[in-house]
N, C-alpha and C positions, 0 to 999 in steps of 0.2 A: 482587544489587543492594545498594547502598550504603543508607546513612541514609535515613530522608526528607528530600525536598526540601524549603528553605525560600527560594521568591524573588518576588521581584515580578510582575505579570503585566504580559507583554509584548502590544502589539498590533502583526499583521502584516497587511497587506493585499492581498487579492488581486482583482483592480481588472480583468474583462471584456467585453465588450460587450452581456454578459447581464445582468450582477450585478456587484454590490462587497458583498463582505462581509469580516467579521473573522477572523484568527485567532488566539485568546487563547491565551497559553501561560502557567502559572503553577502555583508547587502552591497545593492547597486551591481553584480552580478550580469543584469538583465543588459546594463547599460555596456557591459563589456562583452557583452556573447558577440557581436561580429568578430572582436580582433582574435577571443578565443577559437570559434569555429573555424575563422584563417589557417591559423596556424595547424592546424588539426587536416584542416581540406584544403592545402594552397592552391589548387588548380581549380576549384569547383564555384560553377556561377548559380544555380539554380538551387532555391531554395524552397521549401513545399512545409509552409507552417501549418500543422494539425491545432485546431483549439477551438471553444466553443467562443457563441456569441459575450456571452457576460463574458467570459477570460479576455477575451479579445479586447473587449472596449477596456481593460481597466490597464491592461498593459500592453498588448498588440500594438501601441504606435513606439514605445519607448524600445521595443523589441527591433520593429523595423526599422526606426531606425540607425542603430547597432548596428544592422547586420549589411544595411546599404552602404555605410559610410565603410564596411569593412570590406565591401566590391563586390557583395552577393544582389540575387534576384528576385528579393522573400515573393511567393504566391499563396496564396493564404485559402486554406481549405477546411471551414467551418463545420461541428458538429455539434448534434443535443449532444449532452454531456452525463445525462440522467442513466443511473444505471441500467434501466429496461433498453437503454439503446448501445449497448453492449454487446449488441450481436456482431454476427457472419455479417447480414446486409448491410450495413454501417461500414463496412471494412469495404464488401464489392464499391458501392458507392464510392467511394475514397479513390479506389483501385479506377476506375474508371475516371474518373474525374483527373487522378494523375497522367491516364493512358491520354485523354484528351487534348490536354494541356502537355503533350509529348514528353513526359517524365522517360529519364532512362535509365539505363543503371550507375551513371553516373551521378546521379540527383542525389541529392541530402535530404531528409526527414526531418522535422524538428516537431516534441512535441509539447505545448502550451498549456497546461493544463490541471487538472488532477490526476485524479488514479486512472479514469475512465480513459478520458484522453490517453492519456500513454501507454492505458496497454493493448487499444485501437492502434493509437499511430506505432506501437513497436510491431503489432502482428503485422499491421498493414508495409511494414518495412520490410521483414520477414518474410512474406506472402508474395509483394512484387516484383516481375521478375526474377522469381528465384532468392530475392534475398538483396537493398539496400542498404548504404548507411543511414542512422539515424541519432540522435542526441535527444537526450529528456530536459525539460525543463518546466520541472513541477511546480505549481503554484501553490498547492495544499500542505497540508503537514502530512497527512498518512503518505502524499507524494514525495516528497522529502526525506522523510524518511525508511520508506520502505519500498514503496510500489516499484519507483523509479529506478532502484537499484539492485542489480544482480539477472537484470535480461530474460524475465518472464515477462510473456507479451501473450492475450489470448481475448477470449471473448465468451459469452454465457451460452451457455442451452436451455432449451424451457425444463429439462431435467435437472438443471444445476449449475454450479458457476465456475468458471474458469475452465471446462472441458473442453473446449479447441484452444489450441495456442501451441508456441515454439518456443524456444531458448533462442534469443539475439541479442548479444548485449549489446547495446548502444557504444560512442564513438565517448560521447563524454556526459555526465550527469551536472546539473548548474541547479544549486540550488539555492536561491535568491528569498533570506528570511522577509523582504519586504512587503514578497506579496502573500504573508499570511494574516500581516494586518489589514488587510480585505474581506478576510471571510468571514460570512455569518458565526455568530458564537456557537450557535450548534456541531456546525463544519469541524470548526477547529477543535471543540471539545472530541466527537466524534475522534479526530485523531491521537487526541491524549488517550484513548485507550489499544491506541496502537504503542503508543511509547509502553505505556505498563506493560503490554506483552515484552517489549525489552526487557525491559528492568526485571521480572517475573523472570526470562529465560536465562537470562546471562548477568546482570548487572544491578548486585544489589546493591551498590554504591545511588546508584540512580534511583531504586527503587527508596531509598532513605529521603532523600532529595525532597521526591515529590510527596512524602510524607509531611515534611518538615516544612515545604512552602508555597503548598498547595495553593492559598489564593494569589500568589505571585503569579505563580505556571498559570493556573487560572484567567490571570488580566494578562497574561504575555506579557510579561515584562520583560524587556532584551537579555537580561542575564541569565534569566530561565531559558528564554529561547532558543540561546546560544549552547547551554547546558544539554538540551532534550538532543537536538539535533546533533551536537559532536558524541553524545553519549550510544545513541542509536543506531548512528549511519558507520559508527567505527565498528559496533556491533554487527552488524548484518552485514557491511563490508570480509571483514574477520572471516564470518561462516559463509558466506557466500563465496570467495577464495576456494576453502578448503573442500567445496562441495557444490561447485557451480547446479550441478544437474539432478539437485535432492535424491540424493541415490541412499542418504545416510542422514550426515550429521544437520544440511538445510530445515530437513521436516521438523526440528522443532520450530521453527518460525509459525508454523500451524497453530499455537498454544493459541487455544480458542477459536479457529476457523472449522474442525468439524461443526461443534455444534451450532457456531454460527453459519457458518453457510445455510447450512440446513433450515435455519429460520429465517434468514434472509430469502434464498429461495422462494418459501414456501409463505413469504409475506409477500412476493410477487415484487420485490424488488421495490417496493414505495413503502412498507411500513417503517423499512429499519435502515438508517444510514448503514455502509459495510462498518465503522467501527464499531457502531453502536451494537452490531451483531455480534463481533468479537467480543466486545462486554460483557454480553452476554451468554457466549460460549466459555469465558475464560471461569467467570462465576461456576456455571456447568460442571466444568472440567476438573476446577478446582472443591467443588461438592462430588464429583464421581473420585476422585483421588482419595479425599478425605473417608469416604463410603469405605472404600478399599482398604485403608489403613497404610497409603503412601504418605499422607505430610503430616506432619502435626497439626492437630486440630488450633494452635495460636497461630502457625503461617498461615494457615486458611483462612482464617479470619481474618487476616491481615489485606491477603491480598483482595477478600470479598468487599471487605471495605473500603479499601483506597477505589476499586473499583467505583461503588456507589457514591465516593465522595466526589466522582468528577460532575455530578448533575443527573440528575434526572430521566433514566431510560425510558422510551417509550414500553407499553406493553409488547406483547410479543403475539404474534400471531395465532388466532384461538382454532389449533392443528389437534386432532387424537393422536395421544400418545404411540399407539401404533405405525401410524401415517410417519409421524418425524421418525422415529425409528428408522423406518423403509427410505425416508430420507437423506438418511446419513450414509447409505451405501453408493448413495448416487456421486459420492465424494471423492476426489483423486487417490487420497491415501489409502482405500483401499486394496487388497489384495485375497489372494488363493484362502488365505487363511481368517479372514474379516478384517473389521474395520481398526485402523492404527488410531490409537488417544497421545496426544499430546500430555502429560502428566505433570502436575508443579512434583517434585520433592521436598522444596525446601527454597525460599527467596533465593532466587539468584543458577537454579537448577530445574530440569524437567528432565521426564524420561519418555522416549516411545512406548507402548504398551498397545501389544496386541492381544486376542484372545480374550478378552473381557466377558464375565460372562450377560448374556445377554439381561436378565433380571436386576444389577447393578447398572445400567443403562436404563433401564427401561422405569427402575424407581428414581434413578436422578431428573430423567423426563419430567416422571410426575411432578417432583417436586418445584421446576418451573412451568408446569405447563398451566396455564390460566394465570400466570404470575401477572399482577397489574406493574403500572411503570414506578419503577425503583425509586426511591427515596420523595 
């Protein structure tokens, strides 16, 4: 990652039938969360910060003290942060831990974190009492610009990911570019293939972008930085508005979570970081489209490649092709009539597509399945 960031703080809004709230993006963010939370909660003293060990040490004090100087109570409520621990019990734990330490429904939730983190502490805000407030403040890029926003909060099953959870949107979203020049390079690469699913769905301005200055985006360089995240979060703000509770137009945000889930899953949640899964669902999706005769065979290639150009995937989980199959039902966007594909059309375009027949599935398998690690 590049220098730190130095810019102004943007406000983005994400405006639904439940809620409107903000989403702040700016460095030094971290250092203004108490006067922001204030003003948000002026009566509220008690604070119940969700985040893991490593998040904690690198910004947990600069957090704290923010939020003390702003007349709150931060109490700090530590978890692994690994996706296996993504469960129900991580949440009871939580729940209890709040019940002890006399949490009420008057408490504030803040979550510290990545993706993991937040969508524990959002269910777990959800879940207590019938339903807290709560505030995200993502440390990650896929945090930043996806997880954290639009009020999905949930937790995995040994059958699949994201199967228990609620709709809560948080009070307000803080999204502090500084602390991405913290994470491992894996990490952060890992979330450039969450941007590409932007760019891929809605935003071929973006998608040209990171064509044109790939090893900029690559070292984070603040101008890139700045670019990815206003370009993303206006994105998925946008659709998430228009379709708070994926009933329609949200599920394209899926463009590559069938097939990756499914091998994330079914990698036991340690082989494959979740973007890297998307990577390589989006590949998938975009070889099952092209099968079909939805995109051009030069967009396909385009997007397979910018894909492969962000680094080096790990392999994929050595599953029979049958087995993943059976996998993919285990998937939310199923329904009555099977499983819904996310589909590119064309940079900047996808389409739902249900009814596939099952044989164009089953040979796009093939063709990653025993796939070694990309590039």
């Amino acid at each position: 990652m590049g220098k730190e960031l130095r810019s102004r703080v943007e406000t983005i809004r994400v405006r639904t039938a439940s809620a409107h709230y903000p989403v702040w993006v700016g460095a030094g963010l971290l250092r203004q969360a108490g006067q922001r939370l204030r003003r948000l909660r002026p009566g509220c003293r008690r604070l119940f910060i969700v985040s893991s060990p490593r998040v904690w040490a690198l910004w947990g004090r600069e957090l704290a003290r923010s939020v003390r100087a702003a007349g709150f109570r931060p109490e700090i409520l530590l978890m692994n942060d690994r996706e296996q621990r993504k469960r129900l019990s991580t949440v009871e734990q939580l729940a209890e831990e709040l019940l002890r330490r006399g949490a009420d429904r008057t408490a504030l939730v803040a979550a510290l974190g990545g993706g993991v983190v937040g969508d524990v502490a959002g269910f777990l805000a959800a879940s207590y009492m019938r339903g807290i407030a709560y505030v995200q403040l993502p440390t990650t890029l896929v945090g930043q610009i996806d997880s954290a926003i639009g009020g999905k909060t949930g937790v995995n099953l040994r059958s699949g990911k994201n199967l228990l959870g609620a709709f809560h949107p948080p009070l307000a979203v803080l999204a502090d570019p500084r602390t991405l020049g913290s994470l491992p390079a894996r990490e952060y690469r890992s979330g450039l293939y969450e941007v590409v699913k932007c760019a891929v769905i809605g935003a071929p301005g973006l998608f040209r972008f990171l064509e044109q200055e790939l090893p900029a985006v690559l070292a984070g360089e603040e101008r890139c930085v700045r670019r990815l995240l206003r370009d993303c979060i206006r994105l998925k703000a946008g659709i998430v508005s228009r379709d708070e509770r994926e009933r329609g137009l949200r599920q394209v945000l899926n463009f590559g979570h069938t097939f990756g889930h499914a091998w994330e899953t079914l990698g036991g949640y340690r082989r494959l970081r979740h973007g890297e899964a998307v990577g390589w669902g989006m590949m998938a999706a975009t070889r099952l489209a092209q099968r079909l005769g939805r995109i051009p065979p030069a967009a396909a290639e385009r997007i397979i490649a910018l894909v492969e150009s962000l680094g080096r995937l790990p392999a994929l989980p050595p599953v029979r092709v049958e087995r993943l199959y059976r996998q993919l039902f285990a998937d939310k966007k199923k329904n009555e009539q099977g499983i819904k594909f996310v589909l590119p059309r064309r940079i900047g375009r996808v389409e739902i597509v249900g009814s596939i027949p099952k044989s164009a599935v089953l040979a796009t398998l093939r063709e990653f399945t025993g796939t070694r690690p990309s590039r």
